[in-house]
MOPAC internal coordinates of N, CA, C and O (Angstrom, degrees):
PM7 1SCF
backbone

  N    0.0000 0     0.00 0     0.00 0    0    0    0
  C    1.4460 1     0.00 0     0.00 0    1    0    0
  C    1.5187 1   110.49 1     0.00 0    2    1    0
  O    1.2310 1   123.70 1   137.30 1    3    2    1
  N    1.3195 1   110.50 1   -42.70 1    3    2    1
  C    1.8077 1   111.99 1   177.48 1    5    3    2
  C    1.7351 1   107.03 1   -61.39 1    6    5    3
  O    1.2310 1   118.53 1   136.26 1    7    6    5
  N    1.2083 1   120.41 1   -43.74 1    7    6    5
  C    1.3708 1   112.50 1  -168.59 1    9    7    6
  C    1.3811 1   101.81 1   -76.62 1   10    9    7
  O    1.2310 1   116.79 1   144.90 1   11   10    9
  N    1.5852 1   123.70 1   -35.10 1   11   10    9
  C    1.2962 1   122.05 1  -177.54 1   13   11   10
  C    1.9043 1   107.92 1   -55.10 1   14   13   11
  O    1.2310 1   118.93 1   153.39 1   15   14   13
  N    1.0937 1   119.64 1   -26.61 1   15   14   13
  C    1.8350 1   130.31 1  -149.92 1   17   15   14
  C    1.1434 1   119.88 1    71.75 1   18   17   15
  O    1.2310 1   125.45 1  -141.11 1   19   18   17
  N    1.6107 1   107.13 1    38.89 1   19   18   17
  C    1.9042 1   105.30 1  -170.98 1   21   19   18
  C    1.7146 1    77.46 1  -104.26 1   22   21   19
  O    1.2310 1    96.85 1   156.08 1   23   22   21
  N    1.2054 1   158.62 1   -23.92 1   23   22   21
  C    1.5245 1   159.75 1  -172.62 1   25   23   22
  C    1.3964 1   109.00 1  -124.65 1   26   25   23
  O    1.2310 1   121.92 1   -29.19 1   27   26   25
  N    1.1321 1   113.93 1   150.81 1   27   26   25
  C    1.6625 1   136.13 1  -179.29 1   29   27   26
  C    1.8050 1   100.98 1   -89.72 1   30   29   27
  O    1.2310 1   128.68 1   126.10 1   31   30   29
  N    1.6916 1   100.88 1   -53.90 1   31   30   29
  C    1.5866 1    96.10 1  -173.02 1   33   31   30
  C    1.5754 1    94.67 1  -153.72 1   34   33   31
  O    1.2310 1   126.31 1   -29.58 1   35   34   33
  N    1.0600 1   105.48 1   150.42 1   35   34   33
  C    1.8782 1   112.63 1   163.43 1   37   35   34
  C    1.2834 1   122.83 1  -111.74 1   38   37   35
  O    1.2310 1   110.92 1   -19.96 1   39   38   37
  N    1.5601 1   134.69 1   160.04 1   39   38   37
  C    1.0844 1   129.10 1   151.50 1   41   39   38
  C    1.4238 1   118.18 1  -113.31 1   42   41   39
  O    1.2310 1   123.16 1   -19.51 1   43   42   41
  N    1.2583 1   111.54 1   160.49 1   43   42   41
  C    1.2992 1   102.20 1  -154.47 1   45   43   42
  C    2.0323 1    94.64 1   169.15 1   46   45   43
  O    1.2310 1   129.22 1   -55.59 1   47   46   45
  N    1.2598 1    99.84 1   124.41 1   47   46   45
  C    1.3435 1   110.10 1   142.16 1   49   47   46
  C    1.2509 1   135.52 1    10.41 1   50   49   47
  O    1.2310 1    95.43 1   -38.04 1   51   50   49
  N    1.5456 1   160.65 1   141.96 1   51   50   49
  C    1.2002 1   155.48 1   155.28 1   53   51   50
  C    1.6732 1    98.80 1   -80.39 1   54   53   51
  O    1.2310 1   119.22 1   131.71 1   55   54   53
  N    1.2426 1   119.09 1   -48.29 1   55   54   53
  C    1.2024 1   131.33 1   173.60 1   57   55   54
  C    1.8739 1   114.88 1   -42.26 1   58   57   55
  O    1.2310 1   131.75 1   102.13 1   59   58   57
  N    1.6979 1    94.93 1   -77.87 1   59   58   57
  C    1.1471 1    99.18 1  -168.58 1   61   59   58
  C    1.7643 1   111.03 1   -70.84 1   62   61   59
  O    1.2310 1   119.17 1   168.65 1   63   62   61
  N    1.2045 1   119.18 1   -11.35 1   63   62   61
  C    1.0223 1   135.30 1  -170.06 1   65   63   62
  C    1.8366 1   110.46 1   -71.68 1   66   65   63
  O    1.2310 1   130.77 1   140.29 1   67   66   65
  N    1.5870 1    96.83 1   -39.71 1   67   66   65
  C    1.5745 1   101.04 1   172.46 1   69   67   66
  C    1.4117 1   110.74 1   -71.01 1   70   69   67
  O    1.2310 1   122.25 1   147.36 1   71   70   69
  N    1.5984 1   113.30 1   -32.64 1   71   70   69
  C    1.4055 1   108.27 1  -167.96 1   73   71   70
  C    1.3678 1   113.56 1   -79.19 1   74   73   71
  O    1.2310 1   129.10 1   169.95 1   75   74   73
  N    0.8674 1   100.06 1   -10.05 1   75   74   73
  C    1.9095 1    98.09 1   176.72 1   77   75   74
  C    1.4524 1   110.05 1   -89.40 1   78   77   75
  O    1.2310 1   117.29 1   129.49 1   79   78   77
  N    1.6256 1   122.77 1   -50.51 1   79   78   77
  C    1.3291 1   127.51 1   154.63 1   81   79   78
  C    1.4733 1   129.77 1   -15.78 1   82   81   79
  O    1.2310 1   129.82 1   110.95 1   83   82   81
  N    1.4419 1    98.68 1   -69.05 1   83   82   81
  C    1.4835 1   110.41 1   163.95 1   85   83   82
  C    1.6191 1   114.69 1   -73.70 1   86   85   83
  O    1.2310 1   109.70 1   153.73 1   87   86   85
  N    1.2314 1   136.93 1   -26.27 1   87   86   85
  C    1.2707 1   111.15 1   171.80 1   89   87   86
  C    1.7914 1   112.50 1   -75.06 1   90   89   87
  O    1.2310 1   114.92 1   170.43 1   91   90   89
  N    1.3627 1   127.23 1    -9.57 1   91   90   89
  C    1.4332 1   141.39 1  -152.83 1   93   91   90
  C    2.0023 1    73.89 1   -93.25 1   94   93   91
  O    1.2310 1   110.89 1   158.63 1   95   94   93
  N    0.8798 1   134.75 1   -21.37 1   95   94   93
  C    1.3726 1   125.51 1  -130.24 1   97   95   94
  C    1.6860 1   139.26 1    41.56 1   98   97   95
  O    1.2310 1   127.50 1  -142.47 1   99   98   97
  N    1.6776 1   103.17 1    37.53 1   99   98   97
  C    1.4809 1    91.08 1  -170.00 1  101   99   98
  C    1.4492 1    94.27 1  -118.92 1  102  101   99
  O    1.2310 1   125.10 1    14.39 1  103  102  101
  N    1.1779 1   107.82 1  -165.61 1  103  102  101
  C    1.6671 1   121.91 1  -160.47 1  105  103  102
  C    1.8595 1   111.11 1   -96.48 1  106  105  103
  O    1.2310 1   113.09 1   -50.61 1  107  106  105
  N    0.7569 1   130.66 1   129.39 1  107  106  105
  C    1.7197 1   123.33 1   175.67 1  109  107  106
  C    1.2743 1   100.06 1   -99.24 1  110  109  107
  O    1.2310 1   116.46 1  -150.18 1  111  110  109
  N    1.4799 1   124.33 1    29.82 1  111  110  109
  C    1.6833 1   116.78 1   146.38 1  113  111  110
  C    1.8017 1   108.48 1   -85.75 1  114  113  111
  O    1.2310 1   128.34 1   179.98 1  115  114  113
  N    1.6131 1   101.54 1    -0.02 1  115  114  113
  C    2.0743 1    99.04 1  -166.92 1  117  115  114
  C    1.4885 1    78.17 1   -74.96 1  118  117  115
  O    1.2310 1   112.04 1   148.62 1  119  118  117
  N    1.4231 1   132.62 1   -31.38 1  119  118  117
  C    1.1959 1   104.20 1  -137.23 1  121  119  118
  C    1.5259 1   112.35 1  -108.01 1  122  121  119
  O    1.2310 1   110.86 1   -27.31 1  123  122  121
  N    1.5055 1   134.79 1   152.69 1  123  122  121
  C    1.4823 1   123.17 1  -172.56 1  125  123  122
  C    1.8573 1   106.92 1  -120.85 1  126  125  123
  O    1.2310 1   136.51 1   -47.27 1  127  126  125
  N    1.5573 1    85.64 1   132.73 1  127  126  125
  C    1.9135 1    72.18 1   177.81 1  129  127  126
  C    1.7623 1   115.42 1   -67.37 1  130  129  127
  O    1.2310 1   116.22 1   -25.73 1  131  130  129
  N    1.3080 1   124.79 1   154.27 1  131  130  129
  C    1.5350 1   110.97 1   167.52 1  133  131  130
  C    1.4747 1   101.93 1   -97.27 1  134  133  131
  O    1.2310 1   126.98 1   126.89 1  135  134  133
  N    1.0004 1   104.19 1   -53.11 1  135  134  133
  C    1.5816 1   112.32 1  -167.00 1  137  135  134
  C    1.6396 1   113.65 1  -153.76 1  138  137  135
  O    1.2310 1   124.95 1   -25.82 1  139  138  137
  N    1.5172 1   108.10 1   154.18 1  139  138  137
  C    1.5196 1    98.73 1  -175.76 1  141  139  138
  C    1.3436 1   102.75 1  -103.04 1  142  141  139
  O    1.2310 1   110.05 1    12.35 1  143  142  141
  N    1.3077 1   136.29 1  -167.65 1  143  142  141
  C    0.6704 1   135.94 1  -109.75 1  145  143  142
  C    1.4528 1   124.06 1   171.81 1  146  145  143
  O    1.2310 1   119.98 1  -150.54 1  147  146  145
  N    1.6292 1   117.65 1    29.46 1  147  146  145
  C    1.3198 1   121.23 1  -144.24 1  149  147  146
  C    1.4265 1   125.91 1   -94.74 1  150  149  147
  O    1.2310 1   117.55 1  -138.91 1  151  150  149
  N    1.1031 1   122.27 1    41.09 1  151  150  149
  C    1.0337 1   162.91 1   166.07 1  153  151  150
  C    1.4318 1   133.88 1   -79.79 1  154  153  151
  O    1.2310 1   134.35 1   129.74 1  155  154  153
  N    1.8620 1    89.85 1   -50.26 1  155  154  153
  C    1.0800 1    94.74 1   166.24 1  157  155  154
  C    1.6672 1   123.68 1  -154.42 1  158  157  155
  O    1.2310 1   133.45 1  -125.48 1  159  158  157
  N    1.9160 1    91.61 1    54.52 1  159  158  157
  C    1.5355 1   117.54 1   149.47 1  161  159  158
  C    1.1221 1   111.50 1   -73.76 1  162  161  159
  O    1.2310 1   126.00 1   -98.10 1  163  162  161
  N    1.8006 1   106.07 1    81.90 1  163  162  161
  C    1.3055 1   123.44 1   159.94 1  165  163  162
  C    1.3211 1   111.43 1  -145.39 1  166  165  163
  O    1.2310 1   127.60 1    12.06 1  167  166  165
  N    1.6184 1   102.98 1  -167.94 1  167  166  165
  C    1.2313 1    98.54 1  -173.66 1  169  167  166
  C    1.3685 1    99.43 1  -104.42 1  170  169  167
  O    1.2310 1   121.80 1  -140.00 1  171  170  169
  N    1.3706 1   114.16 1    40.00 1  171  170  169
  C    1.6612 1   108.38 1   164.86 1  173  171  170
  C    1.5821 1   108.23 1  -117.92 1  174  173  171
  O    1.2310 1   114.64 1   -28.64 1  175  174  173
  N    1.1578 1   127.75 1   151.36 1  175  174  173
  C    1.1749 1   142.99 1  -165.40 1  177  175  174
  C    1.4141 1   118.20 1  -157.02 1  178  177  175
  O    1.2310 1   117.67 1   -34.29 1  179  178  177
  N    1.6239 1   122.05 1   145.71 1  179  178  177
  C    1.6483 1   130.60 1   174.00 1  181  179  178
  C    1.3733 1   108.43 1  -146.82 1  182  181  179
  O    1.2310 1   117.44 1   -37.22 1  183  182  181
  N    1.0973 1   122.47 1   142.78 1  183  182  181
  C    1.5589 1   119.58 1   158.61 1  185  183  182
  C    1.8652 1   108.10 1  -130.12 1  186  185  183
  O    1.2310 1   129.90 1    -7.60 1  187  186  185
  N    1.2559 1    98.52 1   172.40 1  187  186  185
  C    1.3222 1   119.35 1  -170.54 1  189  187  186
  C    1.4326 1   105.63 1  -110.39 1  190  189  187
  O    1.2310 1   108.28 1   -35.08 1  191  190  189
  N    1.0305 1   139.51 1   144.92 1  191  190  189
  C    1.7206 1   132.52 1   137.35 1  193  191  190
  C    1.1020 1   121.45 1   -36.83 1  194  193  191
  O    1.2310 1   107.30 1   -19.57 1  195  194  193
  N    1.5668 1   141.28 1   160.43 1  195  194  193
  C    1.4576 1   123.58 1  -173.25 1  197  195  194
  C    1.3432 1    91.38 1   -99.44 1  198  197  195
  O    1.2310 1   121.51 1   171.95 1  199  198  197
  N    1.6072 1   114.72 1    -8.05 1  199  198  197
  C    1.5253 1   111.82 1   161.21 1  201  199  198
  C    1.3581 1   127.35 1   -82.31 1  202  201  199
  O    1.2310 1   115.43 1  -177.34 1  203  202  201
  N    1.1500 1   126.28 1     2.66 1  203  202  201
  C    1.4192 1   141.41 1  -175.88 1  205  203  202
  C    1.4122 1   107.00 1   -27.41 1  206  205  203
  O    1.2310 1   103.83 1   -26.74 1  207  206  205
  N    1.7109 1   147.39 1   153.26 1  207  206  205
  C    0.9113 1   112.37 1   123.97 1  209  207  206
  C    1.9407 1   144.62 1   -81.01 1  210  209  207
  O    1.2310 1   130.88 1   -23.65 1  211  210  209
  N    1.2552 1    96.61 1   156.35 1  211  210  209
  C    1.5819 1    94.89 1  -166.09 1  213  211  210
  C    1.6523 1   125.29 1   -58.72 1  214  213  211
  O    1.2310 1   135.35 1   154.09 1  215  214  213
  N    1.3402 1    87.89 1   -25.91 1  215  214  213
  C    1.7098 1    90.28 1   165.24 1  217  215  214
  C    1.6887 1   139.59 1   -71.15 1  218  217  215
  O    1.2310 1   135.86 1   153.46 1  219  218  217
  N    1.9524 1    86.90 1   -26.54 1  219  218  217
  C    1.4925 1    97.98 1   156.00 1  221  219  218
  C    1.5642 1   111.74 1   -71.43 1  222  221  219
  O    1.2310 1   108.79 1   156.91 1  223  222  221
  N    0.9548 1   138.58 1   -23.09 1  223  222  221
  C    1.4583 1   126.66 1  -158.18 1  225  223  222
  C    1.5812 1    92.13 1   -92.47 1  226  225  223
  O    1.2310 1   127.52 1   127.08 1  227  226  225
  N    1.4723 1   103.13 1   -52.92 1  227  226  225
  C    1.8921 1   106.11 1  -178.46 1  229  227  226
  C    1.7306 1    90.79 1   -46.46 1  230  229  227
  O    1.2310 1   119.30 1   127.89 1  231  230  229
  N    1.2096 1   118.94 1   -52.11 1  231  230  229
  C    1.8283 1   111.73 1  -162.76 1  233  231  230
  C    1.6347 1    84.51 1   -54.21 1  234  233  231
  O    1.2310 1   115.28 1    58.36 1  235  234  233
  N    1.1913 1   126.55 1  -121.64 1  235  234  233
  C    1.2254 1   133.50 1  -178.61 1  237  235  234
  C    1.4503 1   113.57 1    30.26 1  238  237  235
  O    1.2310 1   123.90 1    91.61 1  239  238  237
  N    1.2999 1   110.12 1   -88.39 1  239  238  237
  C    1.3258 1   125.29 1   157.86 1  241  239  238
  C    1.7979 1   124.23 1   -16.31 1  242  241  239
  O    1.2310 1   126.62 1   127.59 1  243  242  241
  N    1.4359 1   104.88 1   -52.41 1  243  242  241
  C    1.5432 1    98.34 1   164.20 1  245  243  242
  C    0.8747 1   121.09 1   -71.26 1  246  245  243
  O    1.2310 1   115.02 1   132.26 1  247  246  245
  N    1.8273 1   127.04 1   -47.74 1  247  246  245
  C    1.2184 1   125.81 1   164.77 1  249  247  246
  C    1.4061 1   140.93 1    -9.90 1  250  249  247
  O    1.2310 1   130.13 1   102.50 1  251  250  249
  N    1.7976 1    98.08 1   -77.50 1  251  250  249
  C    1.0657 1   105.66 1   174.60 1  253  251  250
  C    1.9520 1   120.91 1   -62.49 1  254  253  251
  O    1.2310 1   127.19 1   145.56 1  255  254  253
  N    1.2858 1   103.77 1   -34.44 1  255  254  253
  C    1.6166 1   109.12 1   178.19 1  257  255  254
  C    1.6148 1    91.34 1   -56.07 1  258  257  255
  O    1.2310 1   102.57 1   141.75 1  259  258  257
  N    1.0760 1   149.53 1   -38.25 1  259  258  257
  C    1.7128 1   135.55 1  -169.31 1  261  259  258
  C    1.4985 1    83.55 1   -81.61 1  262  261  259
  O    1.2310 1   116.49 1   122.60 1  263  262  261
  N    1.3904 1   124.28 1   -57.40 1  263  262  261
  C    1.3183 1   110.16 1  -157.97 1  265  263  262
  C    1.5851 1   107.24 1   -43.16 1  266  265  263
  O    1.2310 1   114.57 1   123.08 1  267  266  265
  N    1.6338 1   127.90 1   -56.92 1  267  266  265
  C    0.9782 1   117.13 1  -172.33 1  269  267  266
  C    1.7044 1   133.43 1   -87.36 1  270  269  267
  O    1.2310 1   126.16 1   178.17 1  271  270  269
  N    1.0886 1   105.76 1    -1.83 1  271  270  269
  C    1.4095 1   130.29 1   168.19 1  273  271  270
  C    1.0241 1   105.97 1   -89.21 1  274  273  271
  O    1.2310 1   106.22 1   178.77 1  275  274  273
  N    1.5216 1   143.21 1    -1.23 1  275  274  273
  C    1.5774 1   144.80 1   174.14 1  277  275  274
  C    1.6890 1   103.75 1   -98.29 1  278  277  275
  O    1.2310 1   123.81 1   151.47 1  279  278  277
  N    1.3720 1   110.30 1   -28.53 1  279  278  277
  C    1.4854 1   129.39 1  -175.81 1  281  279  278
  C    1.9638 1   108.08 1    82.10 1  282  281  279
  O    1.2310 1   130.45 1  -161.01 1  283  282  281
  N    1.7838 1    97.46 1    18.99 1  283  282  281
  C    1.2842 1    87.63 1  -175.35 1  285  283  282
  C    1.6124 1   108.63 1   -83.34 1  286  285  283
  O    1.2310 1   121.86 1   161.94 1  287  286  285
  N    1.9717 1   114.05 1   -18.06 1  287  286  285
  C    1.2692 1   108.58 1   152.48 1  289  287  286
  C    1.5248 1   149.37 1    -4.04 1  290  289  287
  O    1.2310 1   134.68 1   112.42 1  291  290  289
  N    1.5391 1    89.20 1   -67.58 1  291  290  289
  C    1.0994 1   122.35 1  -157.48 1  293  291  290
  C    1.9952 1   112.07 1   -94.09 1  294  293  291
  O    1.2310 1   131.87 1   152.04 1  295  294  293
  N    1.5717 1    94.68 1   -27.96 1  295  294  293
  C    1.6953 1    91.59 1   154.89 1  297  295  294
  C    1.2636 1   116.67 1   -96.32 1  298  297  295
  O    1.2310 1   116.41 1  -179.55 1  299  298  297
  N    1.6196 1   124.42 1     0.45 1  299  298  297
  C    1.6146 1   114.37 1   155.64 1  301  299  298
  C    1.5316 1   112.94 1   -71.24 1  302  301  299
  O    1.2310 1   112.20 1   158.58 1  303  302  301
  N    1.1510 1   132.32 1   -21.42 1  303  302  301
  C    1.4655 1   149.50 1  -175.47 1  305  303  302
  C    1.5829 1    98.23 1   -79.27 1  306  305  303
  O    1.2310 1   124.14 1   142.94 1  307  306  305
  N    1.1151 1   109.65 1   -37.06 1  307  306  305
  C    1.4460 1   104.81 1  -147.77 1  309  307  306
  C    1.7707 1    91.62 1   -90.24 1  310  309  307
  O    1.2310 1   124.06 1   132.20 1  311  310  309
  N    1.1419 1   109.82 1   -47.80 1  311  310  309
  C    1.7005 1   123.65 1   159.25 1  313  311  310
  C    1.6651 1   121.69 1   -30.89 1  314  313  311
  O    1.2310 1   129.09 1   117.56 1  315  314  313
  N    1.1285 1   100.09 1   -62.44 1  315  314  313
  C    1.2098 1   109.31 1   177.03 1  317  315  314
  C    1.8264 1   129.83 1  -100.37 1  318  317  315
  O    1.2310 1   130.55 1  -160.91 1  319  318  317
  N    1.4021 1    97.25 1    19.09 1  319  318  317
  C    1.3135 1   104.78 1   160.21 1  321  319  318
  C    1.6063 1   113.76 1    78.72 1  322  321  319
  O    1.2310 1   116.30 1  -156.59 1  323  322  321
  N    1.4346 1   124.63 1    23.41 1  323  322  321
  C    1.1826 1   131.40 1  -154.23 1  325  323  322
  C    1.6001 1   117.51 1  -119.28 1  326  325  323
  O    1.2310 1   128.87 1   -73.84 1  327  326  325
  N    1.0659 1   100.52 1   106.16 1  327  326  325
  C    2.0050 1   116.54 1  -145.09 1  329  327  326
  C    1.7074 1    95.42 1   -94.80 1  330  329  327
  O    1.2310 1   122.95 1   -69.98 1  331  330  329
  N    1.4790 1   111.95 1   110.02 1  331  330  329
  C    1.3172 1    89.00 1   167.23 1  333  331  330
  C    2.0195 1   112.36 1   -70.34 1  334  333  331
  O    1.2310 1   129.20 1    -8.01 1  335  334  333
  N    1.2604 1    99.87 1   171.99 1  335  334  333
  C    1.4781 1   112.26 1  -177.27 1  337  335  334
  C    1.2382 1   111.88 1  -126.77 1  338  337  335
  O    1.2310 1   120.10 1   180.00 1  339  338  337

């Protein structure tokens, strides 16, 4: 979607980030890190549209902050086998 101009920026993985690259057939020299992100060097991931609306993203955003401040995060992780790194 970023190379297409359907996204401004993604987040995403170093990991999963190559594997999509290389399955797209393109190069991961197009791409530049901005910032990491360690939080969520995992293997979980979301993106938005750069059209999103902002109130969905603010929702989201609270969401997940209860999700992981409830520690219910962390037994969805723990469930599904999902290691931070």
């Amino acid at each position: 979607m970023l190379l297409k101009g359907r996204a401004d920026i993604i987040l995403s993985s170093e990991f999963d980030l190559s594997n999509i690259v290389k399955a797209e057939s393109y190069s991961l020299a197009k791409f530049k890190k901005l910032k990491e992100v360690k939080a969520l060097s995992n293997n979980l991931s979301i993106a938005f549209s750069k059209n999103s609306d902002e109130q969905l993203v603010n929702h989201f955003r609270r969401a997940f902050k209860e999700l992981k401040g409830s520690g219910e995060l962390d037994k969805i992780k723990k469930k599904w086998n999902i290691i931070d790194r």
